[in-house]
C-alpha positions as CSV (number, residue, x, y, z in Angstrom):
1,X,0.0,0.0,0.0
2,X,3.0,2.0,0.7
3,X,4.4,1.7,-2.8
4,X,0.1,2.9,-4.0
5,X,0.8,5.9,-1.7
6,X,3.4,7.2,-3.0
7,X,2.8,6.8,-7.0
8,X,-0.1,9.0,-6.0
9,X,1.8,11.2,-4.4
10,X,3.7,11.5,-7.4
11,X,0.8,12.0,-9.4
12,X,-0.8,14.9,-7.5
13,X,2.7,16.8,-7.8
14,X,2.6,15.8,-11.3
15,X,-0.8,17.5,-11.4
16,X,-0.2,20.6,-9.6
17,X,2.6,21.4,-11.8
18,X,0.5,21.3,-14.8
19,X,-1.7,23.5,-13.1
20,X,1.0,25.9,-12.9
21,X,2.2,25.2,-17.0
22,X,-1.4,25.9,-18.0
23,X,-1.1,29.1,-16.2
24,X,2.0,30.9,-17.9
25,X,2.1,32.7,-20.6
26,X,4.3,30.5,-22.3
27,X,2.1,28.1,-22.4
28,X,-1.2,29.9,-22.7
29,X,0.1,31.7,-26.4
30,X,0.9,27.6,-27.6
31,X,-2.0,25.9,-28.4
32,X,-0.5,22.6,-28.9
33,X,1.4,22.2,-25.6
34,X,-2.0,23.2,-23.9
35,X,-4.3,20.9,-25.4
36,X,-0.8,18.0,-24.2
37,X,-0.6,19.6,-20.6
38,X,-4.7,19.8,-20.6
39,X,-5.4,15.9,-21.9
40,X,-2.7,15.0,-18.9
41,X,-4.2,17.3,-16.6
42,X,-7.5,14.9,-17.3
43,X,-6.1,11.9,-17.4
44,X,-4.9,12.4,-13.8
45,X,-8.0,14.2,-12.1
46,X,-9.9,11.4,-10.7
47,X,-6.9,9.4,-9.1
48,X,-6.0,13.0,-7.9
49,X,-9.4,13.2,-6.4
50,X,-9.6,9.9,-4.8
51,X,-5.7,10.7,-3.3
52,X,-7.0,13.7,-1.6
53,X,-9.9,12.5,-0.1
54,X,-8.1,9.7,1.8
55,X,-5.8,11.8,2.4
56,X,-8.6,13.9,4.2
57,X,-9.9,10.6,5.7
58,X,-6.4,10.0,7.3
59,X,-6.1,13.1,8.6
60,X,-9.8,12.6,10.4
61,X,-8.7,9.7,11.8
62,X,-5.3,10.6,13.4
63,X,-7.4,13.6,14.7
64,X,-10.0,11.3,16.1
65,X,-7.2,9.2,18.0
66,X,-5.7,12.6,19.9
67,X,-8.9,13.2,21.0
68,X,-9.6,10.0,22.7
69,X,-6.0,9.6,23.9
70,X,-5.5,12.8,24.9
71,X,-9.1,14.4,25.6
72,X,-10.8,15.8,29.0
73,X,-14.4,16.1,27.8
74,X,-16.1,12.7,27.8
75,X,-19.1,13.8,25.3
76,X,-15.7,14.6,22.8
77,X,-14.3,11.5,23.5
78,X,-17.3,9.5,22.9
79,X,-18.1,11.4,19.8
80,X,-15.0,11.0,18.4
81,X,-14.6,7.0,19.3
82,X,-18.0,7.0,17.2
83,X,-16.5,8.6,14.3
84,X,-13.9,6.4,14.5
85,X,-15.5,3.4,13.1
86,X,-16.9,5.2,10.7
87,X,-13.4,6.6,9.7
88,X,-11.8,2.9,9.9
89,X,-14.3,2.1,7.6
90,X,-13.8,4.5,4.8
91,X,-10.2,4.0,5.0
92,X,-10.3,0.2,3.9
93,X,-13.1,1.2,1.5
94,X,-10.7,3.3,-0.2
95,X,-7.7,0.7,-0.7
96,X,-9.2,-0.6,-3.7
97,X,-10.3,2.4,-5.3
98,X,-6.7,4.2,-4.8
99,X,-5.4,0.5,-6.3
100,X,-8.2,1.2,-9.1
101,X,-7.1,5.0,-9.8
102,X,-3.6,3.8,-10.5
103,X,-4.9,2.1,-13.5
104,X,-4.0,4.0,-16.8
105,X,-6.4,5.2,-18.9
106,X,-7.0,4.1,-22.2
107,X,-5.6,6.8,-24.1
108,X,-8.3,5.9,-27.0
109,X,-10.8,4.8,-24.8
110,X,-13.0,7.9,-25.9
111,X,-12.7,7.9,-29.8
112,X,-14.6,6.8,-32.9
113,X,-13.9,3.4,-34.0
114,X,-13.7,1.3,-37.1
115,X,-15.1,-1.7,-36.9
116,X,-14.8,-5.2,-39.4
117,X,-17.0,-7.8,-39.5
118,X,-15.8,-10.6,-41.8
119,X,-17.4,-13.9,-42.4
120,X,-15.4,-16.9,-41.7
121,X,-16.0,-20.3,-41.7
122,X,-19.3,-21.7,-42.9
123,X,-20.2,-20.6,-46.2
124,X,-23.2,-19.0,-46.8
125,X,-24.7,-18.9,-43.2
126,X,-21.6,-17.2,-42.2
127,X,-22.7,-13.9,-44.1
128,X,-26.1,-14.2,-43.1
129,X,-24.5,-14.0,-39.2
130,X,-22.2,-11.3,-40.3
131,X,-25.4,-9.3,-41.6
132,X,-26.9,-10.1,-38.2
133,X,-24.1,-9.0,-36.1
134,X,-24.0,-5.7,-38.2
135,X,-27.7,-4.8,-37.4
136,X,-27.2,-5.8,-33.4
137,X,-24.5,-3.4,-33.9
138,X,-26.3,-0.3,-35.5
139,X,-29.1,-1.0,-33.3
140,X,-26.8,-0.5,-30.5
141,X,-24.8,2.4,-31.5
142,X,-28.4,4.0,-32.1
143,X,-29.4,3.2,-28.6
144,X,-26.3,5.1,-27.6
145,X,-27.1,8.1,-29.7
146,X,-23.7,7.6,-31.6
147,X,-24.0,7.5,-35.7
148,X,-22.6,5.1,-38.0
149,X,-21.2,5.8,-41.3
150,X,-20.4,2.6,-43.5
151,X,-17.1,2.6,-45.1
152,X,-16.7,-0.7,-47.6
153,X,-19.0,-3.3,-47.8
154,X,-19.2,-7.2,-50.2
155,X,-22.5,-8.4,-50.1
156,X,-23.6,-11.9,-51.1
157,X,-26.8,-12.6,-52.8
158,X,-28.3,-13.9,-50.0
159,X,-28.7,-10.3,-48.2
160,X,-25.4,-11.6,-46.2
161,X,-21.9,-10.0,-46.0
162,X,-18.1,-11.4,-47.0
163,X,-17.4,-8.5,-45.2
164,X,-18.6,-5.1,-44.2
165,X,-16.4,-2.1,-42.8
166,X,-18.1,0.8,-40.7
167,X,-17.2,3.3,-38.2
168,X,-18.7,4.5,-35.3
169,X,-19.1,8.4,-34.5
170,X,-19.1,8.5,-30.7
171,X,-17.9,10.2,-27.4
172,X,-16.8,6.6,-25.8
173,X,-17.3,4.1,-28.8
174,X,-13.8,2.4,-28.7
175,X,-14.0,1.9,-25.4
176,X,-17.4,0.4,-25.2
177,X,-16.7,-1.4,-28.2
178,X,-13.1,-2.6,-28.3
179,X,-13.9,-6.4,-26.1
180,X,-16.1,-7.6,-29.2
181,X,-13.0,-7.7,-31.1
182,X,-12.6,-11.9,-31.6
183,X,-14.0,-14.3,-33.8
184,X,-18.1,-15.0,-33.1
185,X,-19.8,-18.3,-33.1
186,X,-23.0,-18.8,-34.1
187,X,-25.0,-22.5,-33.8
188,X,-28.4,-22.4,-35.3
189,X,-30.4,-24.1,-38.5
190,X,-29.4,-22.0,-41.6
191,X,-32.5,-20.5,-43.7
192,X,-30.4,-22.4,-46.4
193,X,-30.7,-25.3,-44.8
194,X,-33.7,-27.5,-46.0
195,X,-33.1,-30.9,-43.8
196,X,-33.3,-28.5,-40.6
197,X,-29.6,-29.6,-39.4
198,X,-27.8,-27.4,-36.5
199,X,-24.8,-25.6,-38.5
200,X,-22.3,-23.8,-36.6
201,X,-20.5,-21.2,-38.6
202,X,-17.9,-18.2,-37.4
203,X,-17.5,-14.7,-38.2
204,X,-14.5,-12.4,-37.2
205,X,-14.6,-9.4,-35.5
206,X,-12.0,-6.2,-35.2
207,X,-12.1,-3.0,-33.4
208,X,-9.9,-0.4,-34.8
209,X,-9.8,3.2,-32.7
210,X,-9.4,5.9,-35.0
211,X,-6.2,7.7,-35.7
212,X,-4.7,11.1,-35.1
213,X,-2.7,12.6,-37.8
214,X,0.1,13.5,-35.9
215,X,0.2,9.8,-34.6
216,X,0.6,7.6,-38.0
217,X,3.1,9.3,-39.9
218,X,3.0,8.2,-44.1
219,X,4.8,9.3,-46.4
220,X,3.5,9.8,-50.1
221,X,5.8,7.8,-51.8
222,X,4.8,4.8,-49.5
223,X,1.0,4.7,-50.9
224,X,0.0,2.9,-53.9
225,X,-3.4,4.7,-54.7
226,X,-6.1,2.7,-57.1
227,X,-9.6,3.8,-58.4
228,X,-11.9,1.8,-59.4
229,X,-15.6,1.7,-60.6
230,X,-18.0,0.7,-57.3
231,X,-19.3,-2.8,-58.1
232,X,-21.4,-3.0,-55.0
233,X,-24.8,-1.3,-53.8
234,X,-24.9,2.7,-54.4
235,X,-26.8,3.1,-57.5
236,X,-26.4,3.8,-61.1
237,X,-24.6,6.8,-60.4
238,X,-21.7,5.0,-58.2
239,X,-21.1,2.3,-60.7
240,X,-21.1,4.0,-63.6
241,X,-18.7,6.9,-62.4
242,X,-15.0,5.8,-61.2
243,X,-15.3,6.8,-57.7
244,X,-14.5,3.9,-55.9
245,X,-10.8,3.9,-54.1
246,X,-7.5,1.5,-52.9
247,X,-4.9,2.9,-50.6
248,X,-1.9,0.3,-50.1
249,X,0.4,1.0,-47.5
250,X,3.6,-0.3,-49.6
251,X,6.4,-1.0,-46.8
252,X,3.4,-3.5,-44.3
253,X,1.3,-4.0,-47.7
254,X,-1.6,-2.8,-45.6
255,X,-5.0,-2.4,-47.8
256,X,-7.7,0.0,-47.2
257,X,-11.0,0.4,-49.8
258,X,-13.5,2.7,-49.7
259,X,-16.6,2.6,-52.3
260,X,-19.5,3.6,-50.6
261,X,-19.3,7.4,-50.9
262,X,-20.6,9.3,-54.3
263,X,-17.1,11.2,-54.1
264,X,-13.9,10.1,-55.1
265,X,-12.7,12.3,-52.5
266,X,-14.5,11.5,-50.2
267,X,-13.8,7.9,-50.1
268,X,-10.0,8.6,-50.6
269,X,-10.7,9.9,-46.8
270,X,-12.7,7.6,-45.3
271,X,-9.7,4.8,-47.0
272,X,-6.7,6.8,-45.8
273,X,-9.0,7.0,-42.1
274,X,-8.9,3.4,-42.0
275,X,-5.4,3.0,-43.1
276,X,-4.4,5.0,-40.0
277,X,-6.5,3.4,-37.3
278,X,-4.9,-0.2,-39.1
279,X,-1.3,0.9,-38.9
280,X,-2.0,2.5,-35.1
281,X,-3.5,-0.7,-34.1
282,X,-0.3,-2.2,-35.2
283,X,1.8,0.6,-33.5
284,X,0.0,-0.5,-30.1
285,X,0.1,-4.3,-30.3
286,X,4.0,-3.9,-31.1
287,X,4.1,-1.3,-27.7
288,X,2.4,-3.5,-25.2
289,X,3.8,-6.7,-26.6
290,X,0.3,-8.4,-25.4
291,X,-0.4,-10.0,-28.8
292,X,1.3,-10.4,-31.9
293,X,2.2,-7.9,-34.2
294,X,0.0,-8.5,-37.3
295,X,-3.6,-6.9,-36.5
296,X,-5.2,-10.5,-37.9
297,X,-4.2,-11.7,-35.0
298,X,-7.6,-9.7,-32.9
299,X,-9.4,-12.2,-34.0
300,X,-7.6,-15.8,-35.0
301,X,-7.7,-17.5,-38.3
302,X,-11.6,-17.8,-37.6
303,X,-12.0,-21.6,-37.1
304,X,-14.7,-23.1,-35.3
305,X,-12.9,-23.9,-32.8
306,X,-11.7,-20.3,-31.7
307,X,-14.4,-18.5,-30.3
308,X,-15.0,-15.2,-27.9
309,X,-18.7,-15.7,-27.9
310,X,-21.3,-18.0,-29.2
311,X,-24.8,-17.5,-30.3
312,X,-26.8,-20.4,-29.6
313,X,-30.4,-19.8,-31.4
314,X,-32.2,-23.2,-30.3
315,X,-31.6,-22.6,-26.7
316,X,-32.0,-19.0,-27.1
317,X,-28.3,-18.7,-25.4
318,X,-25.4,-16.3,-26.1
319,X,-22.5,-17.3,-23.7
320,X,-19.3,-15.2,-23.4
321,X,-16.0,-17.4,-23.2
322,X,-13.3,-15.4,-22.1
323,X,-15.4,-14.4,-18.7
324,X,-17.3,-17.7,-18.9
325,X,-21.1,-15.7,-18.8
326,X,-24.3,-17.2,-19.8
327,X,-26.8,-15.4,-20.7
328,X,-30.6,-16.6,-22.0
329,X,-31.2,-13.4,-23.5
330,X,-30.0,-13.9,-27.2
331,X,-32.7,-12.3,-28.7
332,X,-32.7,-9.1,-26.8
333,X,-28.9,-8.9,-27.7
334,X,-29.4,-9.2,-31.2
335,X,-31.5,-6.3,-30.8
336,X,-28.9,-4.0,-29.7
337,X,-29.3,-4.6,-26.2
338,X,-25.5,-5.4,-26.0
339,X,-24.2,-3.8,-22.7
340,X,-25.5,-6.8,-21.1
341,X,-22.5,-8.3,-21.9
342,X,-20.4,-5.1,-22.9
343,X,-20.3,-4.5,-19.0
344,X,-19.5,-7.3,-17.9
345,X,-16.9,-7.7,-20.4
346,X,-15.5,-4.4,-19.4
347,X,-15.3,-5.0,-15.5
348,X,-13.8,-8.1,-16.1
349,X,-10.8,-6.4,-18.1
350,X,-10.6,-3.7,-15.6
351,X,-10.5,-6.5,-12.8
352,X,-7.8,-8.6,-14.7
353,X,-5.8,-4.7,-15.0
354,X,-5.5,-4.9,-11.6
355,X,-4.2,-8.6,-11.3
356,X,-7.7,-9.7,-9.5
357,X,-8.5,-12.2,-12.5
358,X,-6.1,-13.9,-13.8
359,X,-7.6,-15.6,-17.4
């Protein structure tokens, strides 16, 4: 606890110094260095907070103790031996949270997000899930009052998807969003399916946040930039017209297609967007060292066997593997109604953050 106490420490002198950077002229006249010294200043504030008020609440107790020890008036005493409880029992109260507010903050926690649904194994039924996993997502993002603007998408003739690429517009959308990253199970009898036989099929999902500028430097003569003529859904207009664009990131081979948009421009932007978030996602993976340097390998090769979660239609049963929940709810989740496992998903990765889960 000693060692907790004194990173805090550090942290609340960390803090007050910013305070005084944000407050001299030198910094106020440089817009970049405040917005740094103002994001840090935020990034600190609640464990700040949470310092200073046990802090307080050590200060109350040591205050309590002179007065019984040392104290002529018995109504004193006895009022502060009651507080002392009390005090005692805010003090152990707080040794989790000042544990908790040394935990770093996702620095993209609070951005937009790309996100890739791609079918996997199992054919057909496979882009009928990955359509079905796209509308539980909208529907969500809806219920959140975040927006959704659809950046590539290969549809199959069955109203299913190969693959479908869409981000999220949202204060908080990477962070609610970023645990559904894995490959997704789904066990139920295909509307292709004419003998009524339980398929299982698998579609992968990856969560992208989206990318600064100033934090995925390209060069120009690293792109390889292709257009094209749309060949999927958009109209006369978009098929006819070459509007459709390719960005390959030459030196990782990294490709990024937009088609969706009207604009040639305008779909140069939302490809060179997702580009970014795909080279900063591999930026972070090499950083933390926590998985393996290609961004494929968020969500496996896609076998059957891999799984994150599983959809079980029959039993009306979505279960989440890596925290081992169960949930008969399918149906309402497939709705939108998501944070019923989002949440859980997300105190479980705080919990295992802190090293009180271990899987």
């Amino acid at each position: 606890m000693i060692v907790v106490l004194e990173k805090l420490a550090q942290m609340e002198r960390r803090y007050q110094e910013i305070e005084e950077l944000m407050a001299s002229p030198a910094v106020a006249t440089d817009p970049a260095r405040l917005t740094e010294l103002a994001k840090e200043h935020s990034s600190l504030e609640s464990a700040v907070f949470t310092y200073r008020k046990y802090v307080k609440t050590l200060e109350a107790l040591e205050e309590a103790r002179v007065i019984i020890k040392e104290g002529a008036d018995p109504e004193l005493i006895a009022l502060a031996q009651e507080e002392l409880g009390a005090l005692e029992e805010r003090q152990r109260a707080f040794d989790d949270q000042l544990k908790e507010a040394l935990l770093p903050k996702d620095p993209q926690g609070e951005r937009d997000t790309f996100v890739e649904i791609r079918a996997a194994a199992g054919g057909d039924e496979a882009a009928l899930f990955a359509a079905d996993l796209y509308r539980m997502y909208t529907r969500y993002v809806q219920a959140k009052g975040w927006t959704v603007d659809l950046v590539d998408v290969s549809a199959t003739g069955i109203k299913g998807f190969k693959e479908i690429i869409f981000e999220v517009k949202g204060r908080g959308a990477y962070g609610r969003l970023k645990l559904e990253s894995g490959v997704h199970r789904v066990q139920r009898v295909p509307v292709t399916e004419s003998s009524g036989r339980l398929h299982t099929s698998t579609v992968t999902v990856a969560v992208l946040p989206e990318a600064e500028d100033v934090e995925v430097e390209i060069a120009d003569d690293d792109l390889r930039i292709d257009i094209f003529h749309a060949g999927g859904h958009g109209g006369q207009n978009v098929n006819k017209v070459a509007t459709a664009v390719r960005i390959t990131h030459l030196p990782t081979g990294i490709m990024a297609v937009c088609q969706d948009e009207r604009s040639q421009l305008r779909n140069k932007q939302k490809a060179m967007a997702v580009l970014r978030a795909r080279l900063l996602a591999i930026a972070v993976q090499r950083q933390q060292q926590e998985i393996s340097q290609d961004r494929r390998s968020q969500v496996g090769t896609g076998e059957r066997s891999e799984k994150a979660r599983t959809y079980n239609f029959p039993q009306d049963r979505i279960t989440d593997h890596r925290i081992g929940l169960t949930l008969h709810s399918l149906q309402a989740v497939m709705e939108g109604d998501l944070d019923l496992i989002v949440d859980p998903l997300i105190e479980w990765d705080r919990q295992r953050k802190l090293g009180w889960v271990t899987s």
